[in-house]
RODO-606381 format. One line per field, with one value per residue: residue in one letter; residue number from 1; x, y, z of N, C-alpha, C in turn. Coordinates in steps of 0.001 Angstrom, whole numbers, plus 500000, padded with zeros to 6 digits. Layout:
<drenvos>
res: c(A;...)
n: c(NUM;...)
nX: c(X;...)
nY: c(Y;...)
nZ: c(Z;...)
caX: c(X;...)
caY: c(Y;...)
caZ: c(Z;...)
cX: c(X;...)
cY: c(Y;...)
cZ: c(Z;...)
</drenvos>
This chain:
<drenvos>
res: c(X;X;X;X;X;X;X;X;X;X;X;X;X;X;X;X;X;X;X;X;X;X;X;X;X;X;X;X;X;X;X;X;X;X;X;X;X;X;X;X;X;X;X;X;X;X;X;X;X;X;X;X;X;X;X;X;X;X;X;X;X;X;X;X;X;X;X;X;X;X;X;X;X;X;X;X;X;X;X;X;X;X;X;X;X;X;X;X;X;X;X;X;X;X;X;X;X;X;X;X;X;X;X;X;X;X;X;X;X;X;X;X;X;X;X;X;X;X;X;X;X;X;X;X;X;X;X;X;X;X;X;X;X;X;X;X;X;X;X;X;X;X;X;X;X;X;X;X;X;X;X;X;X;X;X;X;X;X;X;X;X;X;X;X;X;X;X;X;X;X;X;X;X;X;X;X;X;X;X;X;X;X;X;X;X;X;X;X;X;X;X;X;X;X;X;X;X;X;X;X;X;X;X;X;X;X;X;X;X;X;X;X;X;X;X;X;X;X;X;X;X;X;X;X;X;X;X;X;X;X;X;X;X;X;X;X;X;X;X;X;X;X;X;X;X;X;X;X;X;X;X;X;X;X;X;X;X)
n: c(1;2;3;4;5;6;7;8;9;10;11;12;13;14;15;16;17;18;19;20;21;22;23;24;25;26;27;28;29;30;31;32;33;34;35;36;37;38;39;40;41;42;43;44;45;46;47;48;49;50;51;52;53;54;55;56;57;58;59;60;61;62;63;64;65;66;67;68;69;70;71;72;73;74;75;76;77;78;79;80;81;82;83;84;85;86;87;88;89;90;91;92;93;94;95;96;97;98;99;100;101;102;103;104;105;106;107;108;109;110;111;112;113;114;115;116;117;118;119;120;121;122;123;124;125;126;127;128;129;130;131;132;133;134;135;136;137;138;139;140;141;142;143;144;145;146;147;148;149;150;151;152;153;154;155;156;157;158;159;160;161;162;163;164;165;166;167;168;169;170;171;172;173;174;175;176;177;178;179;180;181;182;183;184;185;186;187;188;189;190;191;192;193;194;195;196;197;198;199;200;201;202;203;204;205;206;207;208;209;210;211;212;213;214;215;216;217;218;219;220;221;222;223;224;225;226;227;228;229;230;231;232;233;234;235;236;237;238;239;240;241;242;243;244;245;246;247;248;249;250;251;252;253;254;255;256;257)
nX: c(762983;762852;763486;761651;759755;760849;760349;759285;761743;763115;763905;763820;762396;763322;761898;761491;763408;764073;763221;765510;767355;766886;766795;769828;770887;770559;771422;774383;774502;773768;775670;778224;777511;777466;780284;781385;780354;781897;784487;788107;787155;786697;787880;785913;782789;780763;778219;774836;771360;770539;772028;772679;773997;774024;772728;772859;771251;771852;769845;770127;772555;773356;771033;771103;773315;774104;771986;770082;767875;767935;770232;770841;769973;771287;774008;773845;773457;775919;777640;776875;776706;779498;780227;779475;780566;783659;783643;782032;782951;783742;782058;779757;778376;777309;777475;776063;776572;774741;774659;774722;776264;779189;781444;783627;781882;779799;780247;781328;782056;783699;786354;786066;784836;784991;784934;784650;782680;782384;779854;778574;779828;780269;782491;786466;786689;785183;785893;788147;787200;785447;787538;789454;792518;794001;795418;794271;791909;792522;793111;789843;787967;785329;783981;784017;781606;778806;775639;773734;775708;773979;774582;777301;780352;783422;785286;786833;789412;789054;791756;793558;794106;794407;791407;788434;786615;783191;779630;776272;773174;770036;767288;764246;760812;759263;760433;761586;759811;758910;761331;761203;758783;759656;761685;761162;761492;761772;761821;760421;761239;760316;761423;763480;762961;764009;763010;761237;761927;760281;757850;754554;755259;754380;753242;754153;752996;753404;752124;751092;750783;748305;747966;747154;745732;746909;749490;749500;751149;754008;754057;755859;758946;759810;761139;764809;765877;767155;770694;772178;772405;774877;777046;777064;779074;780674;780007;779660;782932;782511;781478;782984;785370;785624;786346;787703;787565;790379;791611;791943;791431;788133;786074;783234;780535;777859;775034;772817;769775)
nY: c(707976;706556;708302;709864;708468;708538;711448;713306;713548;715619;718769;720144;719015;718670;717735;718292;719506;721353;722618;721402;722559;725582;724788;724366;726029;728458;726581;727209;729951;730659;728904;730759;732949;732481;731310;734381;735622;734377;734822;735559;735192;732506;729036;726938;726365;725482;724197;724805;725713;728041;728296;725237;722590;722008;719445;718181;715613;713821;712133;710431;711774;712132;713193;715581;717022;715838;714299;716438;718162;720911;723265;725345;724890;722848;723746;725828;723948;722861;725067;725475;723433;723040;725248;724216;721906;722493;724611;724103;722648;724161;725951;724313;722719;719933;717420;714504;712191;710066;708124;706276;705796;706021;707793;710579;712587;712278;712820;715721;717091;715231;714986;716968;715583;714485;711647;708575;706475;702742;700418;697751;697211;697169;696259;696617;698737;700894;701072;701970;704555;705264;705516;706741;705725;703252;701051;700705;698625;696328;695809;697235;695368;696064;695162;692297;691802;689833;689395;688296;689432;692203;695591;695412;697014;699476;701959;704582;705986;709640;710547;709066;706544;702381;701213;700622;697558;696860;696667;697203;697416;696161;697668;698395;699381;700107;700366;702826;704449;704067;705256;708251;709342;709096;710414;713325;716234;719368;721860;723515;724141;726102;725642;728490;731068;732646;734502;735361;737634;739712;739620;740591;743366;746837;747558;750346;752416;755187;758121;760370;763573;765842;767790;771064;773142;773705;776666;778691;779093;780903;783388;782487;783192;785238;782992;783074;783870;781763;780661;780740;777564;775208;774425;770865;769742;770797;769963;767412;767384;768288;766275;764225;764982;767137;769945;770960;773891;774591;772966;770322;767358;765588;762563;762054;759766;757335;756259;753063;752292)
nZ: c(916847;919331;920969;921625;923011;925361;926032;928028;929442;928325;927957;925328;922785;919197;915761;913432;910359;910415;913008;914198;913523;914435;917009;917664;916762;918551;920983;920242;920276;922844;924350;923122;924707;927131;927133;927047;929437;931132;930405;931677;934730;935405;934324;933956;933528;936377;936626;937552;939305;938144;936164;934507;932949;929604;928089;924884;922470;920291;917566;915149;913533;910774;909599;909931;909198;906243;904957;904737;902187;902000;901536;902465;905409;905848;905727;907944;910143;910384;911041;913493;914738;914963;916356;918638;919615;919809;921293;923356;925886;928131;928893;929573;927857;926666;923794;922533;919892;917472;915013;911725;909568;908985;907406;906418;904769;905463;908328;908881;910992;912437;914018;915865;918112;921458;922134;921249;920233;918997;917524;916465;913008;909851;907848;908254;906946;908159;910893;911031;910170;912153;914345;913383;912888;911215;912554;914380;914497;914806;917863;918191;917043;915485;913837;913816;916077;916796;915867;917797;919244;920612;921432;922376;922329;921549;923302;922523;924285;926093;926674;924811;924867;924798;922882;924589;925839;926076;927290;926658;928506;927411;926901;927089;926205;927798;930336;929408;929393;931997;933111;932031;933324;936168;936204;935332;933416;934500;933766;931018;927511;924809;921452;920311;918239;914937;914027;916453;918165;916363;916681;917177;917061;916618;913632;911755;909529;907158;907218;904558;904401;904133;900945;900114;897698;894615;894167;891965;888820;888052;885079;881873;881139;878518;875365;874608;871717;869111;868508;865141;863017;862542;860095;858549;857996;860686;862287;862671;863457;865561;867262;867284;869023;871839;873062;876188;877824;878601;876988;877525;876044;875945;875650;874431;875406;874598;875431;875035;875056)
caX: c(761693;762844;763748;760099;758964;761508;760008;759328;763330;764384;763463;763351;762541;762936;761569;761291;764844;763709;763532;766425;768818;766969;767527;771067;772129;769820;772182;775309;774102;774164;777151;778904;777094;778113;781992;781821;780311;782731;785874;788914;786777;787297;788473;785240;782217;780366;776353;773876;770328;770112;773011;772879;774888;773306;773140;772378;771332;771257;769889;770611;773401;773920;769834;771244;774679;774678;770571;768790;767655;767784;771643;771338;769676;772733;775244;773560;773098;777082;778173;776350;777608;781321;780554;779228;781918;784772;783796;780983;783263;784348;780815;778981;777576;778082;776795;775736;775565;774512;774845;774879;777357;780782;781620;783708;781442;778208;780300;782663;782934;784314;787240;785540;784033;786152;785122;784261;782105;781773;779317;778876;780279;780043;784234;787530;787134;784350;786210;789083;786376;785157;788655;790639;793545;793735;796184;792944;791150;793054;792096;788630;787240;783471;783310;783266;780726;778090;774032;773942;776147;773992;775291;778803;781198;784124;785219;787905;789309;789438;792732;794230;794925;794045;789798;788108;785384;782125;778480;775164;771780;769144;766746;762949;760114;757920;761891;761941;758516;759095;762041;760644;757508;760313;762651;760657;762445;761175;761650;760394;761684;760212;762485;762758;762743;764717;761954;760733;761757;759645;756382;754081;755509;753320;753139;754191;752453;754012;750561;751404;750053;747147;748366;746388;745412;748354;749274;749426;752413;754416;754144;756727;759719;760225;762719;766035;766409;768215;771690;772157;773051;776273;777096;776598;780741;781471;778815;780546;784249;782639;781135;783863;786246;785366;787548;787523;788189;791548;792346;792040;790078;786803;785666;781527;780202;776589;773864;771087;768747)
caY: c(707510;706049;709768;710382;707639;709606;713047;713713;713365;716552;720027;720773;717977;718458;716391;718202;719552;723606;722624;720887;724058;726764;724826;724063;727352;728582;726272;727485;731032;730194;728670;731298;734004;731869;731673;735724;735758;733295;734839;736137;734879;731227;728281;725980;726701;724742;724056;725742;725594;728966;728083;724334;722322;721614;718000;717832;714548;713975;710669;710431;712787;712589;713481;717190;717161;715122;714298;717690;719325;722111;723617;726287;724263;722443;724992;726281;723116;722665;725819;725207;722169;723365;725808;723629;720963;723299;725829;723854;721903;724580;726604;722902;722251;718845;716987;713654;712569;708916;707841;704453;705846;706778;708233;711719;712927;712717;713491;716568;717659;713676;715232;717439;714959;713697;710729;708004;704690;701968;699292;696114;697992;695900;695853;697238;700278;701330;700527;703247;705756;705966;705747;707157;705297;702264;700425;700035;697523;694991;696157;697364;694722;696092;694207;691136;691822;689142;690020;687867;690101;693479;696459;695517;698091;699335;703329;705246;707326;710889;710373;708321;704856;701469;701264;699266;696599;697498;696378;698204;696722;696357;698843;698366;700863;700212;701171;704359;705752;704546;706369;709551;709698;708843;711947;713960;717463;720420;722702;723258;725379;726026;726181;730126;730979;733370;736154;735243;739175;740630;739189;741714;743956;747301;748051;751609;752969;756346;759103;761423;765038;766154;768777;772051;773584;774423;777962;779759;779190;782546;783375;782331;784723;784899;782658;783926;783194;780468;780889;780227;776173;775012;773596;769473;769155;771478;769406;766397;767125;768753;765088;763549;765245;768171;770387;771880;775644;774703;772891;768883;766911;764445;761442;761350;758348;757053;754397;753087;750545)
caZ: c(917344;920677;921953;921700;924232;926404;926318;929594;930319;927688;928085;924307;921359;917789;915342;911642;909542;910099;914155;914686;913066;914958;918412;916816;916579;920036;921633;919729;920373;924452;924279;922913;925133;928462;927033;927102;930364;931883;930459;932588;935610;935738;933376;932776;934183;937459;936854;938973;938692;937426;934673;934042;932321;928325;926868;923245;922179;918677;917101;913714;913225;909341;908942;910018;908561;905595;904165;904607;900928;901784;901201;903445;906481;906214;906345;909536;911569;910188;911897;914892;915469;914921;917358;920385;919647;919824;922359;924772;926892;928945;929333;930182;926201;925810;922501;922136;918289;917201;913437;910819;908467;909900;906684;906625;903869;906439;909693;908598;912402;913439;914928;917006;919366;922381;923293;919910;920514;918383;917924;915257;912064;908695;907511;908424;906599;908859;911923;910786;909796;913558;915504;913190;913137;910774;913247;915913;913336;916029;918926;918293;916039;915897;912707;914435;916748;915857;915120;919098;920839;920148;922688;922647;921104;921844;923167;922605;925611;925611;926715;923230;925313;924258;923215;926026;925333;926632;926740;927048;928323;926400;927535;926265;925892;928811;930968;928583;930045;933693;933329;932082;934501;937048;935958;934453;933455;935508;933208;929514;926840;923499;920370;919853;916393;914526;914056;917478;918168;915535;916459;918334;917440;915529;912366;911347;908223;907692;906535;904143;905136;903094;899873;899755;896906;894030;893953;890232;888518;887583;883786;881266;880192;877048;875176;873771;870202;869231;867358;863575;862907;862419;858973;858977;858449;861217;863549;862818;863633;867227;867822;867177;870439;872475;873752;877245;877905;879026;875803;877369;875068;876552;874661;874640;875130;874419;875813;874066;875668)
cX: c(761766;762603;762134;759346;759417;761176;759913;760920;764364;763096;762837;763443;762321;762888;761261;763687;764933;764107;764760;767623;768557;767287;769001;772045;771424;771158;773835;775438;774641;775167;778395;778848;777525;779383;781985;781746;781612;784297;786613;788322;787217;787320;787497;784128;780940;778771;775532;772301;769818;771013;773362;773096;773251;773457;772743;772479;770877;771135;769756;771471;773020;772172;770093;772702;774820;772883;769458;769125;768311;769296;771999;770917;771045;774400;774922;773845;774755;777846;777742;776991;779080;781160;780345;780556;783302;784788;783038;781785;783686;783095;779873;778182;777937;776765;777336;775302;775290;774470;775197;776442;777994;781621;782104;782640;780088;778561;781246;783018;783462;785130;787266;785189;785566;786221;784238;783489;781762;780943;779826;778869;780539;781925;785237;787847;786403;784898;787774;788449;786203;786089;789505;791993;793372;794418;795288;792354;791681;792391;791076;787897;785870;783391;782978;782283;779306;776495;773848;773992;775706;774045;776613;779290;782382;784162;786486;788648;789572;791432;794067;794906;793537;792144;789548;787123;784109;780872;777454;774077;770450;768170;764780;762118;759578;759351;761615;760825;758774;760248;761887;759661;758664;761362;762483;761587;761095;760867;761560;760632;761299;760944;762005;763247;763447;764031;761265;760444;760853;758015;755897;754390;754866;753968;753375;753762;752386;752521;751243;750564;749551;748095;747272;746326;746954;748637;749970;750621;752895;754194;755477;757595;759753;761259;763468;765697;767098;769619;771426;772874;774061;776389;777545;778435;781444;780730;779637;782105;783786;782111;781860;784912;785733;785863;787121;788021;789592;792566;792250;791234;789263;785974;783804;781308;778398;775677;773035;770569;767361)
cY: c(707133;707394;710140;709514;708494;710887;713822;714506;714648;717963;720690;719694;718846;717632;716546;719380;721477;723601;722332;722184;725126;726164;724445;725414;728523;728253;726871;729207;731688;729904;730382;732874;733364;732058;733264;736058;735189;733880;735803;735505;733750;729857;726786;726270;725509;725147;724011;725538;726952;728208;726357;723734;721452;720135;718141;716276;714581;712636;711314;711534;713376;713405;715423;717442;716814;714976;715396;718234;720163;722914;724295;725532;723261;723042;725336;725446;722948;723599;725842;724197;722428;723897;725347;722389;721390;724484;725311;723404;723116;725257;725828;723062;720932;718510;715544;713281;710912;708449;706196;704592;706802;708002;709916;712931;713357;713172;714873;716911;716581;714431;716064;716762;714207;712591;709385;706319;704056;701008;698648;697340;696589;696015;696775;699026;700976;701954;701641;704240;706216;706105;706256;707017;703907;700712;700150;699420;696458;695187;696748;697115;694826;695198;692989;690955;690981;690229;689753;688467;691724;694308;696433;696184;698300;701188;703446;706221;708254;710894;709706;707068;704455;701527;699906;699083;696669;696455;697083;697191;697131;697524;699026;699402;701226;701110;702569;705095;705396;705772;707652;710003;709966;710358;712920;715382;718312;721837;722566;724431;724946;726121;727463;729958;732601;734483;735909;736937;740255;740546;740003;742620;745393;747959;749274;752028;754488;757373;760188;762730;765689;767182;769888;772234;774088;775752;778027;779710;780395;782096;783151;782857;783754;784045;783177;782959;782236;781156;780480;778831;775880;774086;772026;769090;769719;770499;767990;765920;767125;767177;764203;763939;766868;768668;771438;773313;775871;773651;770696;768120;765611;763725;761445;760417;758303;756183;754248;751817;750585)
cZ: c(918817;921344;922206;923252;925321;926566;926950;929979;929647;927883;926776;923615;919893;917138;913775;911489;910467;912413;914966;914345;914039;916020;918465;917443;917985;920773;921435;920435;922343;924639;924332;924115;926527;928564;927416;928556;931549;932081;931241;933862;936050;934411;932473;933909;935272;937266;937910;938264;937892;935701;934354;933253;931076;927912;925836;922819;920492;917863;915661;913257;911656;908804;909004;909373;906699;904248;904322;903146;900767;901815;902526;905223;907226;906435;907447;910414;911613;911152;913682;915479;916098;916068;919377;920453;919945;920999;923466;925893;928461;929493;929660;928987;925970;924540;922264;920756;918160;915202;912802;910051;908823;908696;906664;906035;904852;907754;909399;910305;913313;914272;915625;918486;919855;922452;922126;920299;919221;918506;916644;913792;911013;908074;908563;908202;907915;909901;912120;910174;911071;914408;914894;912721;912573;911574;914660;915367;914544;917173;919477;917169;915749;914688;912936;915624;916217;916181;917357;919741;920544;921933;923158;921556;922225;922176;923506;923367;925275;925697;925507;923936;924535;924156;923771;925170;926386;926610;927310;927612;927392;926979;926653;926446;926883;930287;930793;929486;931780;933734;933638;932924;935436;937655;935002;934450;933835;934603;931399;928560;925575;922179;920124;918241;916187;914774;914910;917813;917658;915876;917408;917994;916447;914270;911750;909893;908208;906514;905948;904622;903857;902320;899797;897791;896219;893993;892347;890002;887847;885998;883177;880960;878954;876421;874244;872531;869890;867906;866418;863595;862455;861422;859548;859013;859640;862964;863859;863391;865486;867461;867813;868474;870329;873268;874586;877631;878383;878071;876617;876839;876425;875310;875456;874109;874942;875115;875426;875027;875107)
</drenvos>
């Protein structure tokens, strides 16, 4: 809900389950199409206003990972993710995620992300769900962070030294919109959509070509006679195996439906 006051300040918002996957995998899509461009050339790529560098902000992580219905919506936004977490840093993709419940079960790509912040976290376990490492419970106590001190947490360096102690300011709503008036984004991009391609585009309905008149079918020959019938025990042995002109027998089979 906050991201919304901010609107101005992002190029693309989503805001239902179906939007958030296609600009998911949009971004994933880019990503991957920048790495190709990039490679052999040079080692991480420098943002230009033609090619500028992506943020992905994502409030409520687990609502795309973890609480979407829909099975397959979640397999998508899953691979998407993997793929900006694992391949963006070098083509300028970063990804911002935010979440309540640290839980592997709702984050599967935790150990993707570089760079881990905590805030006020309700036990111990918690507190080794987001860093990792049950031996930082000491020195990044978010559990004791009281109700008081909200915006203090603690972050973990990309680097794997000690997590520093931090604090945020508060930041209220009437801020959020100066902001955005202030820095508004210049440019706006619509979420494209999968069958974006198809639309427009015409219809082919293939015309059969008229049939003249039938011509006269030739007359019948005559039919040959039929042989004399083959006594009912002699009918029976041939249905039983049938032997090929070169003496290898073939098993007939049947189907009934």
């Amino acid at each position: 809900m906050e991201l919304l006051l901010g609107r101005d300040l992002f190029s693309t918002m989503a805001t239902t389950p179906q939007d958030a996957v296609d600009l998911l995998e949009w971004l994933a899509e880019a990503c991957v199409d920048r790495t190709h461009a990039l490679a052999g050339r040079v080692r991480s790529h420098t943002p230009t206003v033609a090619e500028p560098l992506h943020l992905l902000v994502v409030d409520q992580l687990a609502a795309v990972t973890a609480y979407l219905g829909d099975r397959q919506l979640r397999d998508r936004a899953d691979r998407a993710l993997s793929v900006l977490l694992s391949q963006g840093r070098a083509p300028a993709f970063v990804v911002w995620a935010f979440l309540q419940d640290p839980r592997k079960d709702v984050v599967p790509q935790r150990g993707l992300f570089q760079v881990t912040i905590g805030l006020r976290l309700r036990d111990t376990s918690e507190v080794a769900m987001v860093f990792g490492d049950g031996a930082l419970v000491d020195l990044a106590p978010c559990h004791r962070i009281t109700r008081h001190a909200q915006g203090t947490g603690y972050v973990l360096p990309e680097d794997g030294g000690n997590p520093v102690r931090v604090r945020a300011g508060y930041t209220d709503d009437n801020t959020i919109r100066r902001a955005a008036a202030l820095f508004a984004t210049r440019v706006r991009q619509d979420i494209p959509r999968p069958d974006a391609e198809d639309e427009g585009e015409p219809v082919t309905t293939r015309v059969q070509p008229e049939r003249g008149p039938r011509a006269p079918r030739a007359p019948r020959s005559p039919r040959t006679p039929r042989a004399p019938r083959t006594p009912a025990s002699s009918r029976e042995s041939l249905a039983e195996t049938q032997v090929m002109p070169d003496g290898a027998p073939v098993a007939g089979r049947g189907v009934s439906s």
